[in-house]
PDB file of N, CA, C and O in Angstrom:
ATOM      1  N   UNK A   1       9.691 159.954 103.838  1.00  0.00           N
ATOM      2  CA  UNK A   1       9.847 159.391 105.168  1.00  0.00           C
ATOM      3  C   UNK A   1      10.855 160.210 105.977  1.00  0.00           C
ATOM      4  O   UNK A   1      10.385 160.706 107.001  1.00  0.00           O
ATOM      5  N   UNK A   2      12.335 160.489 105.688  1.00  0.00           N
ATOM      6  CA  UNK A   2      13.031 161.600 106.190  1.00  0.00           C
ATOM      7  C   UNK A   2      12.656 162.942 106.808  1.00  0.00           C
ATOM      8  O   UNK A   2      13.235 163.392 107.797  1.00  0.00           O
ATOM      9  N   UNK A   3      11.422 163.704 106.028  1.00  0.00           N
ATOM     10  CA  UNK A   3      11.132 164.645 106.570  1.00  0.00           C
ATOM     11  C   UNK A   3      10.136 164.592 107.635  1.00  0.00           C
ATOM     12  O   UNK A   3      10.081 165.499 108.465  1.00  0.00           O
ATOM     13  N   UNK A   4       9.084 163.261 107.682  1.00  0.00           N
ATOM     14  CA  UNK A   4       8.055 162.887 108.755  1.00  0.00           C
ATOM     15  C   UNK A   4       9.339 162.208 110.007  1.00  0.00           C
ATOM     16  O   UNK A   4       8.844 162.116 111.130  1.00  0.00           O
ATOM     17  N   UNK A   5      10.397 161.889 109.950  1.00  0.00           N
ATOM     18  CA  UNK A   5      11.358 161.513 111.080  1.00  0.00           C
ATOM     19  C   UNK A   5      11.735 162.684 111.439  1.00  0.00           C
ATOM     20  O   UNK A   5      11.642 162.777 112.663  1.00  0.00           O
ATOM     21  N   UNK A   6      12.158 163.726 110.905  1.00  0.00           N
ATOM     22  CA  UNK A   6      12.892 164.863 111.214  1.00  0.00           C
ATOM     23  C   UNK A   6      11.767 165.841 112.063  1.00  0.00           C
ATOM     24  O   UNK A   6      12.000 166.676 112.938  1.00  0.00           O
ATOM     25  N   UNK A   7      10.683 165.489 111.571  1.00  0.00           N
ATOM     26  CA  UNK A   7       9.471 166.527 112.468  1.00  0.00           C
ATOM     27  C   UNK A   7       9.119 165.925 113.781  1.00  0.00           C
ATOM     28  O   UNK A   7       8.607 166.547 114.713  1.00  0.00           O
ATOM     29  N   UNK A   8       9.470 164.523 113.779  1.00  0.00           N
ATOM     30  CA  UNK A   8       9.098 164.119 115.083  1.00  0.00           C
ATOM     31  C   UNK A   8      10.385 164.467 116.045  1.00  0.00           C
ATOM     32  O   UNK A   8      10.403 165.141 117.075  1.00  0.00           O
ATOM     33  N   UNK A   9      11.859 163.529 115.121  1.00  0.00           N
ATOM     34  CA  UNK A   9      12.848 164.163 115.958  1.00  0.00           C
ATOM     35  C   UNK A   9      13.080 165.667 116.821  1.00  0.00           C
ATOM     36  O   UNK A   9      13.898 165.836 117.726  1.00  0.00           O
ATOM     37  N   UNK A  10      11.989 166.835 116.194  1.00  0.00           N
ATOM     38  CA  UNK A  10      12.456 167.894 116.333  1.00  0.00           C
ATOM     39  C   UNK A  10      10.876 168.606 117.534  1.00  0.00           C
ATOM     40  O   UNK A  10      10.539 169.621 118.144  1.00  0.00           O
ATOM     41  N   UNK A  11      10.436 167.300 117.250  1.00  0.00           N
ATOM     42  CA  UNK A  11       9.181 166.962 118.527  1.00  0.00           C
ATOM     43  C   UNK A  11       9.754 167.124 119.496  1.00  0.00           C
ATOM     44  O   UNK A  11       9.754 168.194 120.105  1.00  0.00           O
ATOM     45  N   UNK A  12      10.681 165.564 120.034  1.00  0.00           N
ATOM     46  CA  UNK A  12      11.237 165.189 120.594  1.00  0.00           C
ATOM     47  C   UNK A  12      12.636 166.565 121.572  1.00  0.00           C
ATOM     48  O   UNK A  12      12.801 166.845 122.760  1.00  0.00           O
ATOM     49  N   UNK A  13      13.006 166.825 120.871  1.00  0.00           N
ATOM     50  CA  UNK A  13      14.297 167.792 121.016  1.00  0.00           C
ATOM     51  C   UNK A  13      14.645 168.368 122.569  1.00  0.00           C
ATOM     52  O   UNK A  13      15.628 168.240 123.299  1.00  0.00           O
ATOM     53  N   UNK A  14      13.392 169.042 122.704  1.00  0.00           N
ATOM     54  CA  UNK A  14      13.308 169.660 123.305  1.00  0.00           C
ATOM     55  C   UNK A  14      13.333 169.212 125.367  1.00  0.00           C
ATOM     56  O   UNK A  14      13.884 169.893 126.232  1.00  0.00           O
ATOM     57  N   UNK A  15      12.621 168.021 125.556  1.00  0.00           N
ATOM     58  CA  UNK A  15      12.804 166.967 126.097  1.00  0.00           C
ATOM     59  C   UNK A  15      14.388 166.233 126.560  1.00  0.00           C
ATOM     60  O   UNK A  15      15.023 166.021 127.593  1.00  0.00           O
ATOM     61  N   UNK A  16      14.516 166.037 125.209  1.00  0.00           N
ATOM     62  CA  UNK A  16      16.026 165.802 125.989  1.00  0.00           C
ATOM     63  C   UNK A  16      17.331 166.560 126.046  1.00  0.00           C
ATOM     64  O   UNK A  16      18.370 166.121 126.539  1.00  0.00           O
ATOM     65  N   UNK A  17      17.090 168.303 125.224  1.00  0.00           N
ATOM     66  CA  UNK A  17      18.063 169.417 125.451  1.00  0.00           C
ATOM     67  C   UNK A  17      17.623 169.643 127.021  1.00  0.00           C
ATOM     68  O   UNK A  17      18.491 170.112 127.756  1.00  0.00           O
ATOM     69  N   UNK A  18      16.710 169.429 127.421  1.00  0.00           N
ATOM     70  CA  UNK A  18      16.291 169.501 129.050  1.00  0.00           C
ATOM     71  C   UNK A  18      17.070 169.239 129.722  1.00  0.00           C
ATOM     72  O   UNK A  18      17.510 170.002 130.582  1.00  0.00           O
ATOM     73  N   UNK A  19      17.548 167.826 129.474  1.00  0.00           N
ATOM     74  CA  UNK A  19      18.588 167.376 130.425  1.00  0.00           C
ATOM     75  C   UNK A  19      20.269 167.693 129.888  1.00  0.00           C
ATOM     76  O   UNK A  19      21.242 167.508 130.618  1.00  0.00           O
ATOM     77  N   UNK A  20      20.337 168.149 128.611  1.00  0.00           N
ATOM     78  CA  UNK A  20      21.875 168.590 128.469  1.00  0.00           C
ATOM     79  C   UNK A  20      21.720 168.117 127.234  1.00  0.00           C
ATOM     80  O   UNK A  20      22.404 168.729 126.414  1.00  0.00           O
ATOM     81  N   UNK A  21      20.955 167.096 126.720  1.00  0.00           N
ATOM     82  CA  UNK A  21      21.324 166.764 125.357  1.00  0.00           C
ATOM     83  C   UNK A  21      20.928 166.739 124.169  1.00  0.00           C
ATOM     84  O   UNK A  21      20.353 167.802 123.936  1.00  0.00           O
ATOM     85  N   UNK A  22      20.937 166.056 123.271  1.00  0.00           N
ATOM     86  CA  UNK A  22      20.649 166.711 121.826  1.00  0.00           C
ATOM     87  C   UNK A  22      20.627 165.534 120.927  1.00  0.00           C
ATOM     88  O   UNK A  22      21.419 164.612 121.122  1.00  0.00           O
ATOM     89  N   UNK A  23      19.637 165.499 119.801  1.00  0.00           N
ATOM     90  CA  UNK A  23      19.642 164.105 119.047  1.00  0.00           C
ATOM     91  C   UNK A  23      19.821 164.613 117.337  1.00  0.00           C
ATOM     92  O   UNK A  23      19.107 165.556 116.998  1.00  0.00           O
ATOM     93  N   UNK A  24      20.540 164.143 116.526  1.00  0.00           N
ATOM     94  CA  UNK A  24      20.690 164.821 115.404  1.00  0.00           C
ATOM     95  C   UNK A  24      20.425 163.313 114.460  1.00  0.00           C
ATOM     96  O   UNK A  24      20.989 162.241 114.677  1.00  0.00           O
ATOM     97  N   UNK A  25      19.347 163.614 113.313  1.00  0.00           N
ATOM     98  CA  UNK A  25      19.198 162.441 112.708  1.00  0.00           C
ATOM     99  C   UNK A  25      20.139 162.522 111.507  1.00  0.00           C
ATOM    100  O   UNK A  25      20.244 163.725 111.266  1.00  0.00           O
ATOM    101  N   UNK A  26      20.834 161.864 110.684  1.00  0.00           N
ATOM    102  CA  UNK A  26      21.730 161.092 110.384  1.00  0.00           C
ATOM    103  C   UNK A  26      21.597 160.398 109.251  1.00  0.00           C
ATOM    104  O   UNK A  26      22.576 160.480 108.508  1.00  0.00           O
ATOM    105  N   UNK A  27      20.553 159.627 108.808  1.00  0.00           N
ATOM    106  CA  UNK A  27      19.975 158.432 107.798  1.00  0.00           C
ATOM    107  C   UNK A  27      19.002 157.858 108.147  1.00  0.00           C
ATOM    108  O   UNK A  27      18.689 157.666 109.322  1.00  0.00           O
ATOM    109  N   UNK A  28      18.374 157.498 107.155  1.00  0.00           N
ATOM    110  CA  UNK A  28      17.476 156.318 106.955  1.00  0.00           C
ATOM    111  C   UNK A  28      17.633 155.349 106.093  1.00  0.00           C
ATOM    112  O   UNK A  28      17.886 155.884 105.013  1.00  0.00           O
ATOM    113  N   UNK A  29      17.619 154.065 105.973  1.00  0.00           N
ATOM    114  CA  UNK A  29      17.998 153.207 105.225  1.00  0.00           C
ATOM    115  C   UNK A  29      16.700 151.867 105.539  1.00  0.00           C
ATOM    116  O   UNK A  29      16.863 151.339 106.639  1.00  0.00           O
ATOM    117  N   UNK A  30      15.998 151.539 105.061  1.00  0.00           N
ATOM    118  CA  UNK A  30      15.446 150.014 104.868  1.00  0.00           C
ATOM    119  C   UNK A  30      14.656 150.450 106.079  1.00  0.00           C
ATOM    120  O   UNK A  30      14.685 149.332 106.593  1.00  0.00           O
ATOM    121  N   UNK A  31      13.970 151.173 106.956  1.00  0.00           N
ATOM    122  CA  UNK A  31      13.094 151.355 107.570  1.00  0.00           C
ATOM    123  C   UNK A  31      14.041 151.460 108.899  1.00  0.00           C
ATOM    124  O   UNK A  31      13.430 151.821 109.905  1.00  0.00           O
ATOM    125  N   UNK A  32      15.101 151.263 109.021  1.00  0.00           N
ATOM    126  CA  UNK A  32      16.492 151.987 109.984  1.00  0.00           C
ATOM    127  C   UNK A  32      16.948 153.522 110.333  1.00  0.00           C
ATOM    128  O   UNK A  32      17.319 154.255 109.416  1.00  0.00           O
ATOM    129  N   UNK A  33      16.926 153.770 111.057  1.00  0.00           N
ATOM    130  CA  UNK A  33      16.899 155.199 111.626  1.00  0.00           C
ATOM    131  C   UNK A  33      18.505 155.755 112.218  1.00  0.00           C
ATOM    132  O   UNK A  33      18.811 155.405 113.358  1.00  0.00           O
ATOM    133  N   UNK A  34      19.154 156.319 111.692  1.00  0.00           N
ATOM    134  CA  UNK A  34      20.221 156.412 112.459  1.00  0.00           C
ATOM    135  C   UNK A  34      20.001 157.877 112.989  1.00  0.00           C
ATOM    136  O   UNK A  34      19.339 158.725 112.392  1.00  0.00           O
ATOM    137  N   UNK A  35      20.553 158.036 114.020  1.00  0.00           N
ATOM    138  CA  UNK A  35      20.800 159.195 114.829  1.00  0.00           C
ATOM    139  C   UNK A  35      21.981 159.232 115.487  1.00  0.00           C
ATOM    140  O   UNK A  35      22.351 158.131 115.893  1.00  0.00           O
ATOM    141  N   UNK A  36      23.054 160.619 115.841  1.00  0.00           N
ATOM    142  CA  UNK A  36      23.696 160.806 116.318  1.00  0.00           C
ATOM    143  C   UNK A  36      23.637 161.337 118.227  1.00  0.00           C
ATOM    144  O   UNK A  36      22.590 161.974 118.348  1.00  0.00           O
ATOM    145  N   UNK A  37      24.191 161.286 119.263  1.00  0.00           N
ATOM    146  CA  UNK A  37      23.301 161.577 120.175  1.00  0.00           C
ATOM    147  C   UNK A  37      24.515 162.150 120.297  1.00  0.00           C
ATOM    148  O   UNK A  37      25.644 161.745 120.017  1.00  0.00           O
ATOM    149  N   UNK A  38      23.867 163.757 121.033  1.00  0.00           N
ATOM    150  CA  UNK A  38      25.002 164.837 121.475  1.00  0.00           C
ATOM    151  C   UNK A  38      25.056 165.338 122.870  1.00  0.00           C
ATOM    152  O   UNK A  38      24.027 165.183 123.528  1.00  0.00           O
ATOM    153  N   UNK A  39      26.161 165.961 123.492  1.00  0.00           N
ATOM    154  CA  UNK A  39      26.147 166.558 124.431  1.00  0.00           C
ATOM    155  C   UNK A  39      25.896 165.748 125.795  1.00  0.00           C
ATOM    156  O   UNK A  39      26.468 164.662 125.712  1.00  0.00           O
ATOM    157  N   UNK A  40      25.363 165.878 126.785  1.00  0.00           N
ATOM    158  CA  UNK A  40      25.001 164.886 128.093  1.00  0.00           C
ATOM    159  C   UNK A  40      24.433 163.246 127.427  1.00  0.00           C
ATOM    160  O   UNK A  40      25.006 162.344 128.039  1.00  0.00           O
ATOM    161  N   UNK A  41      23.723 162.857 126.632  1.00  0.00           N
ATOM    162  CA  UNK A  41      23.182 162.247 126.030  1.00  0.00           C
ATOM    163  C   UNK A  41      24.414 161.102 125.632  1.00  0.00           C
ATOM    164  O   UNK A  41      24.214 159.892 125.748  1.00  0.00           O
ATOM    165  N   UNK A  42      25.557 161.608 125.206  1.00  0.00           N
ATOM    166  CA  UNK A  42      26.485 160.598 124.641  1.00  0.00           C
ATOM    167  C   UNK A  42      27.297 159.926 125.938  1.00  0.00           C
ATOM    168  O   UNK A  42      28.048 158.954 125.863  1.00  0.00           O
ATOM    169  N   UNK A  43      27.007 160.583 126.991  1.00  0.00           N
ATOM    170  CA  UNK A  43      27.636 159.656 128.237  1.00  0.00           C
ATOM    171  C   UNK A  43      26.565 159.095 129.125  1.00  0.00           C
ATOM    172  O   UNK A  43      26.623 158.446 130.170  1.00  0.00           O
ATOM    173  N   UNK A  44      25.527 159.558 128.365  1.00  0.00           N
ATOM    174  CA  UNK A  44      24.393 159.098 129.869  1.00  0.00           C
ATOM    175  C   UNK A  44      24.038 157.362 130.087  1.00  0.00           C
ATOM    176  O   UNK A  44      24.102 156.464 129.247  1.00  0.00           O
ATOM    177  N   UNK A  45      23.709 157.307 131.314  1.00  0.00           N
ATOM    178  CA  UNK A  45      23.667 156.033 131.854  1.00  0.00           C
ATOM    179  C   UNK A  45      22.348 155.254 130.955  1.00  0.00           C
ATOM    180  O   UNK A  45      22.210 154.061 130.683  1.00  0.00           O
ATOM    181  N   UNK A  46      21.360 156.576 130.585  1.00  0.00           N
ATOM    182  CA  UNK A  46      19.867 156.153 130.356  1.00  0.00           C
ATOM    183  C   UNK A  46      20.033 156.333 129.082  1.00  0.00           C
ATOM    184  O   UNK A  46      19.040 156.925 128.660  1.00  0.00           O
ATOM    185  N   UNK A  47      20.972 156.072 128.041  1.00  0.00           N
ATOM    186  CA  UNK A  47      21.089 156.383 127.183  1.00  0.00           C
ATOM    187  C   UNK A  47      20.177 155.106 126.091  1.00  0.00           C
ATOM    188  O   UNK A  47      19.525 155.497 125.123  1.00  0.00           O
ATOM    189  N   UNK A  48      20.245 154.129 126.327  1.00  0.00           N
ATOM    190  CA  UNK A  48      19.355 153.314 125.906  1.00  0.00           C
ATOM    191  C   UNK A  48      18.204 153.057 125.940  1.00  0.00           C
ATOM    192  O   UNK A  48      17.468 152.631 125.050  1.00  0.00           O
ATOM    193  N   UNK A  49      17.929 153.404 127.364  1.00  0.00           N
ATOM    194  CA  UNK A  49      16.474 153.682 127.512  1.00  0.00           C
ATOM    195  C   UNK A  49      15.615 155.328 126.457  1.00  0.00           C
ATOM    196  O   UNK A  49      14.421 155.580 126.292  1.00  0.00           O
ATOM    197  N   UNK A  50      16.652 155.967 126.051  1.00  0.00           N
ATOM    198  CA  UNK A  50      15.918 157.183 125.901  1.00  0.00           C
ATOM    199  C   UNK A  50      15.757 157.014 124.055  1.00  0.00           C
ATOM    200  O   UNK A  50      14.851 157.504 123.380  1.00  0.00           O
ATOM    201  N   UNK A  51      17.082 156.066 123.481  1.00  0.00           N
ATOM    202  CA  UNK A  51      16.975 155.548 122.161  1.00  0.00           C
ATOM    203  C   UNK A  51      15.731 155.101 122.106  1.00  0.00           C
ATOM    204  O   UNK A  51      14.811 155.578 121.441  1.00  0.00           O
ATOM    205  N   UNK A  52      15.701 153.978 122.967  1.00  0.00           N
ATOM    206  CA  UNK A  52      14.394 152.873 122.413  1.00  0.00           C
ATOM    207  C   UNK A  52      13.682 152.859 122.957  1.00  0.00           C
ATOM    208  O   UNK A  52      13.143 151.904 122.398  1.00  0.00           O
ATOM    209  N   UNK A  53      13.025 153.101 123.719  1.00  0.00           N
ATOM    210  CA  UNK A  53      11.660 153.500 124.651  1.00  0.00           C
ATOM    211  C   UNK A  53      11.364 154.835 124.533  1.00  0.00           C
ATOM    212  O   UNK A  53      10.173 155.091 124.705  1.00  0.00           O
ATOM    213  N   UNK A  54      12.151 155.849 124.271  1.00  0.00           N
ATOM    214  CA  UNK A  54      11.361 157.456 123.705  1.00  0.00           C
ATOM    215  C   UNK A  54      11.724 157.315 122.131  1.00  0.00           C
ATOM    216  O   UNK A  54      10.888 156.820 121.374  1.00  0.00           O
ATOM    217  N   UNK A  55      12.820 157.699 121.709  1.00  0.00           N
ATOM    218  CA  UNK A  55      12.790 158.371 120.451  1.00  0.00           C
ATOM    219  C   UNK A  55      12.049 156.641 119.284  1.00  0.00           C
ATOM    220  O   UNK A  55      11.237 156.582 118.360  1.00  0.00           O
ATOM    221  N   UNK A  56      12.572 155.962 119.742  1.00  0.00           N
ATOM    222  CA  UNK A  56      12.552 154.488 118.606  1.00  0.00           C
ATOM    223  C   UNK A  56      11.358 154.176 118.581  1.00  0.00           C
ATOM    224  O   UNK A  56      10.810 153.820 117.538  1.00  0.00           O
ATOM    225  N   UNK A  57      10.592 154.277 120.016  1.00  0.00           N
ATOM    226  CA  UNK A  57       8.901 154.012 119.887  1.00  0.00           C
ATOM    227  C   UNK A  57       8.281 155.314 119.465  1.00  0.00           C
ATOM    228  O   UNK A  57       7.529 155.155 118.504  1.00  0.00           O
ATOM    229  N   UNK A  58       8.369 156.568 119.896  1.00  0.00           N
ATOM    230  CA  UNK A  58       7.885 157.666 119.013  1.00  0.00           C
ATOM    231  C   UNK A  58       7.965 157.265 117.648  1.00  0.00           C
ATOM    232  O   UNK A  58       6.864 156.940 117.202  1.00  0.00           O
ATOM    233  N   UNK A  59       8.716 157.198 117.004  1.00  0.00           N
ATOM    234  CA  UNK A  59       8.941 157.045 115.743  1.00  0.00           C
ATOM    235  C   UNK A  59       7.985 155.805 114.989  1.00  0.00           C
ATOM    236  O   UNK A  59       7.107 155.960 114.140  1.00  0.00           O
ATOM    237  N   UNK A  60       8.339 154.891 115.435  1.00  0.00           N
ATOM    238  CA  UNK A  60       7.585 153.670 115.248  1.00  0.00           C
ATOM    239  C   UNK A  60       6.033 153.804 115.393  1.00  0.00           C
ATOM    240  O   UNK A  60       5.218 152.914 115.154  1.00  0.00           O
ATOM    241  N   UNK A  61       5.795 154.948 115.782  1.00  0.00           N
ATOM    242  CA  UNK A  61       3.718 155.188 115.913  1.00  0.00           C
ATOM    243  C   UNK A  61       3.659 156.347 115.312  1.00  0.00           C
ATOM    244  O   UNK A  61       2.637 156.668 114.706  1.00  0.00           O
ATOM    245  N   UNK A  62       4.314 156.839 115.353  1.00  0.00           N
ATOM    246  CA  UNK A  62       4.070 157.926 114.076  1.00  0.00           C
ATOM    247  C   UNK A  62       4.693 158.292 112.683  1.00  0.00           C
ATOM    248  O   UNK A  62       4.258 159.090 111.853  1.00  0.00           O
ATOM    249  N   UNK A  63       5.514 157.724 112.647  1.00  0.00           N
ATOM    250  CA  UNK A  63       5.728 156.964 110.980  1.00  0.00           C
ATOM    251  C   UNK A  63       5.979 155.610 110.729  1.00  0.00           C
ATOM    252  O   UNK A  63       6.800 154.776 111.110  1.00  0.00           O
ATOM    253  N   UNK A  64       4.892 155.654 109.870  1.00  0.00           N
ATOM    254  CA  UNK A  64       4.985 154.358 108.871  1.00  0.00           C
ATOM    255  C   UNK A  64       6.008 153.817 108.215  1.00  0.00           C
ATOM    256  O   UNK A  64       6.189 154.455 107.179  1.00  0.00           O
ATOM    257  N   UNK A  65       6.902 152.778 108.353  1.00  0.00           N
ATOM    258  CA  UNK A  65       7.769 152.211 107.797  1.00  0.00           C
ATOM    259  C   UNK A  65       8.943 152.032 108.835  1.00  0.00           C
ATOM    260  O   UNK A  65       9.686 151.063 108.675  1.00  0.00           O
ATOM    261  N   UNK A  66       9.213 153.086 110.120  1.00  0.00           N
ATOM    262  CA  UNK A  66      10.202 152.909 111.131  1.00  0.00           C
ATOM    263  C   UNK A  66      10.378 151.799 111.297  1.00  0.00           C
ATOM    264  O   UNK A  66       9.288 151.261 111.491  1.00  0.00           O
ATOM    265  N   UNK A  67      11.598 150.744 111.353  1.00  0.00           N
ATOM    266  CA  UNK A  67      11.568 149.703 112.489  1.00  0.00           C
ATOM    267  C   UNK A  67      12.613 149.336 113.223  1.00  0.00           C
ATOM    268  O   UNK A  67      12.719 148.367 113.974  1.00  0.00           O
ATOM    269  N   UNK A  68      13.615 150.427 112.880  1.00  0.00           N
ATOM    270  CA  UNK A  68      14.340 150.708 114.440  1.00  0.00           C
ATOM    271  C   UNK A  68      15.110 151.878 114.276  1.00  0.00           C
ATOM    272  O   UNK A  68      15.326 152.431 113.197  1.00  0.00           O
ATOM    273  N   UNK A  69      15.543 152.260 115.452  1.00  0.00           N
ATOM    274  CA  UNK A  69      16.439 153.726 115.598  1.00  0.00           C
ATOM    275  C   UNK A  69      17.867 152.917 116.110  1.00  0.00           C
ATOM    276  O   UNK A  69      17.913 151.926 116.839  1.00  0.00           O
ATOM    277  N   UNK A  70      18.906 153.590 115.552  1.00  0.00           N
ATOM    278  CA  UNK A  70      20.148 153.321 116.231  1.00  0.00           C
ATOM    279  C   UNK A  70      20.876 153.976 116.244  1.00  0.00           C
ATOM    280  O   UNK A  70      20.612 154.923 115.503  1.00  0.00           O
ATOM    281  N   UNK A  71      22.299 154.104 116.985  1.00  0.00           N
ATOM    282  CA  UNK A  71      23.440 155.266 117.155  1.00  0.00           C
ATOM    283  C   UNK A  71      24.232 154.741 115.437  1.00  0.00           C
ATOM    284  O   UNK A  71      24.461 153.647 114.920  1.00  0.00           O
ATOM    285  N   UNK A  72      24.430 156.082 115.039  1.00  0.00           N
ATOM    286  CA  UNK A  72      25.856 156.474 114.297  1.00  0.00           C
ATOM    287  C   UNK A  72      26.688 155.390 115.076  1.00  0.00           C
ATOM    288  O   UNK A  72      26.853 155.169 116.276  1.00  0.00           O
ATOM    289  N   UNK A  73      27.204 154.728 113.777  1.00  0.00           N
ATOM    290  CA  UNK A  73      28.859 153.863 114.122  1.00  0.00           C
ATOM    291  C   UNK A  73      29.579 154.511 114.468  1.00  0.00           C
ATOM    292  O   UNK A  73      29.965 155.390 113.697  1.00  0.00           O
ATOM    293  N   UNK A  74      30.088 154.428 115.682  1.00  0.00           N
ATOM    294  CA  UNK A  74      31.523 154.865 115.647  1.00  0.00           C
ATOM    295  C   UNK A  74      30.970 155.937 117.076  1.00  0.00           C
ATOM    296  O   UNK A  74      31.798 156.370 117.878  1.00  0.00           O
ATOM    297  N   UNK A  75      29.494 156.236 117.193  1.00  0.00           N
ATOM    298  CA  UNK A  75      29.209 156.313 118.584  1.00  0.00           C
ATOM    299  C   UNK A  75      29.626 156.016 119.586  1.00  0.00           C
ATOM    300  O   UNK A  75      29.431 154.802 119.649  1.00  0.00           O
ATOM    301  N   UNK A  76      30.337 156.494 120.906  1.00  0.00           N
ATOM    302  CA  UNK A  76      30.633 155.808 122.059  1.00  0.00           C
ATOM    303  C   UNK A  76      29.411 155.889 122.881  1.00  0.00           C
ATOM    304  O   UNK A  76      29.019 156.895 123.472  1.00  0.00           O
ATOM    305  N   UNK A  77      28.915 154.869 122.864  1.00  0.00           N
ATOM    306  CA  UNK A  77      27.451 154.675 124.076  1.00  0.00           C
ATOM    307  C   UNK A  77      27.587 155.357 125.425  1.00  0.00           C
ATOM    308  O   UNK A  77      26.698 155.980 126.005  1.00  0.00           O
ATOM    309  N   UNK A  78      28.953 155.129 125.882  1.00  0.00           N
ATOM    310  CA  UNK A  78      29.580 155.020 127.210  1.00  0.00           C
ATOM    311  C   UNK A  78      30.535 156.210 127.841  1.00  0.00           C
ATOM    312  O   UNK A  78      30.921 155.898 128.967  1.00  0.00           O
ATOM    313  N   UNK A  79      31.076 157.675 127.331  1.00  0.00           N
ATOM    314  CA  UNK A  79      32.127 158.329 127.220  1.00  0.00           C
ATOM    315  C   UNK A  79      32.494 158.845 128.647  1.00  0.00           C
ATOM    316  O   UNK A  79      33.587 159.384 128.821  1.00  0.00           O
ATOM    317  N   UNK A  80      31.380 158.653 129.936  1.00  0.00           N
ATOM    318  CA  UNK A  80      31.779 158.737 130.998  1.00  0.00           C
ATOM    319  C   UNK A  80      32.476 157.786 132.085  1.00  0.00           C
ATOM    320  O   UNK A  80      31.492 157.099 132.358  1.00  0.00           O
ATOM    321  N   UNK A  81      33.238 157.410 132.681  1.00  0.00           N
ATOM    322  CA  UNK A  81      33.616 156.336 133.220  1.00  0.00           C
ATOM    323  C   UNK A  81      33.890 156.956 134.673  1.00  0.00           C
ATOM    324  O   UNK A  81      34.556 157.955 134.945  1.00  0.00           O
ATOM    325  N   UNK A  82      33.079 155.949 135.676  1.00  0.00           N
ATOM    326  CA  UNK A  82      32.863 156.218 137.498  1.00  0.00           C
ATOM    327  C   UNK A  82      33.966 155.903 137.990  1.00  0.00           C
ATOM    328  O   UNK A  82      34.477 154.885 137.523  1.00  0.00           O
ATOM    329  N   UNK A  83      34.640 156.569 138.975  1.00  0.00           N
ATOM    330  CA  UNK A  83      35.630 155.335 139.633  1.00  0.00           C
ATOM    331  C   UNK A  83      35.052 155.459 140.893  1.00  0.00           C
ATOM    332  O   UNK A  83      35.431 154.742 141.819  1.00  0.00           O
TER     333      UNK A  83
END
C-alpha cells in the first residue's frame, strides 16, 4: 500500500510545486495517511482544501484501503499570520 500512495503522491507533486509547494508522505497506519506539507503549502489559506479534496480524495480512488490523509503532528496548518 505505501508504494501505490507514494506513486500517486508523486502524481500529485507536481500540481502543487506549481504554486510553491510540496507534499512529502510520512506513514501509513490503519488505512491513515500521513503527510508532511512543505514550502507555500504550510501557510496556505487553501491548505485544507488541497489535503482533502485533492490529495485525500485522489488517494481514496486510487488505492484501496485509504481512508484518510492527514498533516504530521506537530504541523502548523497556519504559519502565516495577516495583519
Amino acid at each position: 500500500m505505501e508504494q501505490e500512495i507514494k506513486k500517486v503522491l508523486e502524481k500529485l507533486r507536481p500540481y502543487i510545486q506549481r504554486d510553491g509547494g510540496d507534499v512529502e508522505f510520512v506513514k501509513v497506519e490503519d488505512g491513515i495517511v500521513t503527510v508532511r506539507m512543505l514550502g507555500a503549502c504550510s501557510g496556505c489559506m487553501a491548505l485544507d482544501d488541497t489535503l482533502k479534496m485533492g490529495i485525500e480524495a485522489t488517494l481514496m480512488e486510487e488505492v484501496p484501503g485509504v481512508k484518510e490523509v492527514q498533516l504530521e503532528a506537530g504541523t502548523p496548518e497556519q504559519s502565516y499570520y495577516y495583519f
